[in-house]
N, C-alpha and C positions, 0 to 999 in steps of 0.2 A: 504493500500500500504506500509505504515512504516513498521508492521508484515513482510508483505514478505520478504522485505528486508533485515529484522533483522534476516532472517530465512534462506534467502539466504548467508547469511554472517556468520553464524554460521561453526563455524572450528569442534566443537563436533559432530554437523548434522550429515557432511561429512566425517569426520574421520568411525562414526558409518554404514555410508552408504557402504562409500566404504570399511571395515573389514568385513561388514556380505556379500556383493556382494560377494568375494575372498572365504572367509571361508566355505560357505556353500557349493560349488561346489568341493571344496578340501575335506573336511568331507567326501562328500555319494559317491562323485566319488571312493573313496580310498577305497568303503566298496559292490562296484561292482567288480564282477570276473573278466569284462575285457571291456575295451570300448576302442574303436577303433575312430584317431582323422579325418579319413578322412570323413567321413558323416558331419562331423562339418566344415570342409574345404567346401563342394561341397553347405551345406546351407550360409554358410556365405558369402561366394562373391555373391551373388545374392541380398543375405538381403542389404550390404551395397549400391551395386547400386540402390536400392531400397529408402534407406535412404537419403545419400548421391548425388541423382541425383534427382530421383523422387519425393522427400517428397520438394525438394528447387524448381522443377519446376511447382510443385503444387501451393507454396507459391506465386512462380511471378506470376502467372494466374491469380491469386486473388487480387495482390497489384496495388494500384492505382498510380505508379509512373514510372521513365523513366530509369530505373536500370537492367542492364545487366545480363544473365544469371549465369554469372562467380560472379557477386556481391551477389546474393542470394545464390549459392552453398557454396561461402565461408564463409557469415554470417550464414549461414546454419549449418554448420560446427561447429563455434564458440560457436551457443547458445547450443547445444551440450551437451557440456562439463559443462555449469553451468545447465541445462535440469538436468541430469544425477546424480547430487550433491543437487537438490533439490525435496521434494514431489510432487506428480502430475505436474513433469517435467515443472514447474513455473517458476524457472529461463532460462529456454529456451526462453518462449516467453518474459519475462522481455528486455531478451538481443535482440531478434529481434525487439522489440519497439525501443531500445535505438539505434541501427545500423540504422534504419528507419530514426529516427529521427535526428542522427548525420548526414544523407543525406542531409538532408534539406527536409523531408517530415515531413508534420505537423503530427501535435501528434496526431489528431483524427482520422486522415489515416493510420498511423500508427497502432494503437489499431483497428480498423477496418478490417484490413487486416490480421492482426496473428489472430482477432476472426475469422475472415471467414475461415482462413487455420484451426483453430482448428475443424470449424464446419461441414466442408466438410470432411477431416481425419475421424469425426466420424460415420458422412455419409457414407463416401466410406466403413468403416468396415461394418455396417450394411448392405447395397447393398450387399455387397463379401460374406458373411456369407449368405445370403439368395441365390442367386443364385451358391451357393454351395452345394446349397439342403438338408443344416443343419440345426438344431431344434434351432432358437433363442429364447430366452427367452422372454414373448412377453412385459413384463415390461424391457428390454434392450429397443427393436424396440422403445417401446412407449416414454423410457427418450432419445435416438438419437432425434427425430423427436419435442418431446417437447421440447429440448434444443434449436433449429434451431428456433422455432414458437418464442419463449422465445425472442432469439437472435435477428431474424428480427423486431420485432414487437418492442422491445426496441430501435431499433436503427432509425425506422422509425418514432416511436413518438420524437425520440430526434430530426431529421431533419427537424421533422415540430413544432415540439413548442419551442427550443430552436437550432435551426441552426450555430448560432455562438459558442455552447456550445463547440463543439469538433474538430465544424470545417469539417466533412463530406466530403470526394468527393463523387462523384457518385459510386453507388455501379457497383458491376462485373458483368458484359452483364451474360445474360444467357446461350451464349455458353463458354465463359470463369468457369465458375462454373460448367458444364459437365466438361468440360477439366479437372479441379482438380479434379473432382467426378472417371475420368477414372485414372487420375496418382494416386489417391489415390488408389480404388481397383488395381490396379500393387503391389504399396508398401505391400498391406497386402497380396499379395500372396508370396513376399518375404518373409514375415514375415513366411507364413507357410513353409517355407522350412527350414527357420531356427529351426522354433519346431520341423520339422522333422528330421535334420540331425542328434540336439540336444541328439533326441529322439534316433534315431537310432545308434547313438555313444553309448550306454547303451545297444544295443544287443537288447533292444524292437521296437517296431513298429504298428503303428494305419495307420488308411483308413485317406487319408486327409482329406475327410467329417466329419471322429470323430473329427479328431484333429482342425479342423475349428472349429465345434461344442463346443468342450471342449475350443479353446480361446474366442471364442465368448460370451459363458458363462461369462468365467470368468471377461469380461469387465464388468458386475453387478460390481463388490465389488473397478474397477477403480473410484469410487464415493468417494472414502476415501482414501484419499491420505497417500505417504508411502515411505519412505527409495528405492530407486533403488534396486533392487536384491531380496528384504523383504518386499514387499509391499502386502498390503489385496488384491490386484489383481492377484501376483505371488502365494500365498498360493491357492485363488483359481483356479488357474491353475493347479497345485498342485493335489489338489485334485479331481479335473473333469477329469484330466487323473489317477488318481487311481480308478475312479467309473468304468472309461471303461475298467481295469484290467490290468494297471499295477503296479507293484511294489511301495511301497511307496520311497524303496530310490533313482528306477530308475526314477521315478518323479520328485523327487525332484534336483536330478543332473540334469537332462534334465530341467527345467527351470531357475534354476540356473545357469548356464552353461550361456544359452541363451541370460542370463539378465549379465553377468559377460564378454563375448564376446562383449557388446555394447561397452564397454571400448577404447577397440584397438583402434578403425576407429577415435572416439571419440578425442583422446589424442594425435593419431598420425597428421588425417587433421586437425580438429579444433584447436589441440596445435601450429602446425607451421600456419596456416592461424592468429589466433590470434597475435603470436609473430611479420609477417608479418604488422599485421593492426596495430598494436600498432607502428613502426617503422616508416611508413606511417604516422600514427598522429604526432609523434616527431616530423618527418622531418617537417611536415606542419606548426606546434608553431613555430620550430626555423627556418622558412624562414618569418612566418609572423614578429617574430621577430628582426629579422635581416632586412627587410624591413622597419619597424619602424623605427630601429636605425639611418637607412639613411635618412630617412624623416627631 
């Protein structure tokens, strides 16, 4: 946990994160004859309410506590932005831990809950990619589903041999866990709109079953974590869409692009929700404060 931290807090990280996110899509875009920004318009507002409503309504389905829709889309929001700044988007769920727990939900509820959010996200891609009648890879399906066995099976022997260890609530009914399982596949169908728009802002264009296909794939090499924008999972995206014939620059703009567009929504909600919750905490110290005083 210390590592994370230090990793997360690393200014170098981030700096290097966000110059190669910016540059690459500046690079290959500059070096296509012409790409056109409204494909990119028409996939991104879909992706963000994807993001930004569905991925936070998924979250509350799963969490164990008495917190309001508008609480999880704004902490949603926040983790974001540290997501975004760190590999295998670890400062995301750091920060929804810490928003949990500054609720007054225990810490074992807590970590409970962003694992469940993690582990149905990778569910719901695998579902989506299979009834999209695309070729998963069948060591993908096999690490989704082993991750999940992995997941319960850890958490079930903690509740029975150490129960005070984490602290536990009851886990999410099983129609709550469908529920995230449907707002997850929602979210990744935004997701392919945005490889498409992406894509087709470059003047080329795939079947969504390839393009499903080719992300699905490339969730293989999400096992190694990596810089936003420059990650072993982005390269093999990359590359999965030059197998099925296109261009290597128009690939590489088109995911680039895609991964450099998560920014906006990112800096704009999550920066003013943040600024917000931080003002809200202020105010809270200097009334408990100011209470004391009187005392």
């Amino acid at each position: 946990m210390e590592r994370i931290r230090v990793v997360l807090h690393s200014r170098a990280l981030r700096v290097v994160g966000v110059v190669l996110a910016v540059a690459v899509p500046v690079v290959t875009l500059s070096r296509l004859p012409s790409v056109s920004p409204w494909p990119v318009v028409l996939g991104l507002v879909p992706w963000i309410v994807g993001k930004y409503v569905l991925c936070p309504l998924r979250w509350r389905a799963l969490t164990n506590a008495d917190l309001g829709r508008w609480w999880h889309v704004r902490a949603y929001a926040e983790s974001e932005i540290f997501g975004l700044l760190t590999p295998g988007h670890v400062g995301s769920d750091l920060w929804r831990v810490r928003r949990l727990t500054g609720a007054d939900v225990g810490k074992g509820d807590a970590l409970a809950s962003v694992a469940a959010d993690r582990l149905v996200g990778a569910l719901g891609l695998t579902v989506f990619v299979l009834l999209a009648g695309s070729a998963l890879p069948l060591h993908l399906l096999v690490g989704a589903l082993g991750t999940g066995v992995v997941a319960l099976g850890v958490m079930l022997v903690v509740r029975r041999a150490r129960p005070g260890l984490l602290s536990l609530g009851p886990l999410p009914p099983p129609r709550r866990i469908a529920q995230g399982l449907v707002l997850s596949m929602g979210y990744q169908a935004t997701i392919a709109l945005l490889l498409f728009g992406t894509l087709r802002a470059t003047g080329h264009t795939l079947s969504p079953l390839e393009l499903m296909g080719a992300f699905g794939a490339s969730q293989v090499a999400a096992a190694v974590p990596g810089p936003h924008g420059a990650s072993p999972r982005d390269a093999a995206l990359v590359l999965a869409l030059v197998a099925l014939g296109v261009p290597l620059a128009a690939a590489a703009a088109a995911v680039s692009l895609k991964a450099t567009l998560a920014w906006l929504p990112a800096l704009v909600l999550g920066g003013v929700s943040l600024v917000v919750t931080r003002r809200v905490l202020r105010g809270a110290v200097t009334s408990r404060s100011g209470q004391g005083g009187w005392a």
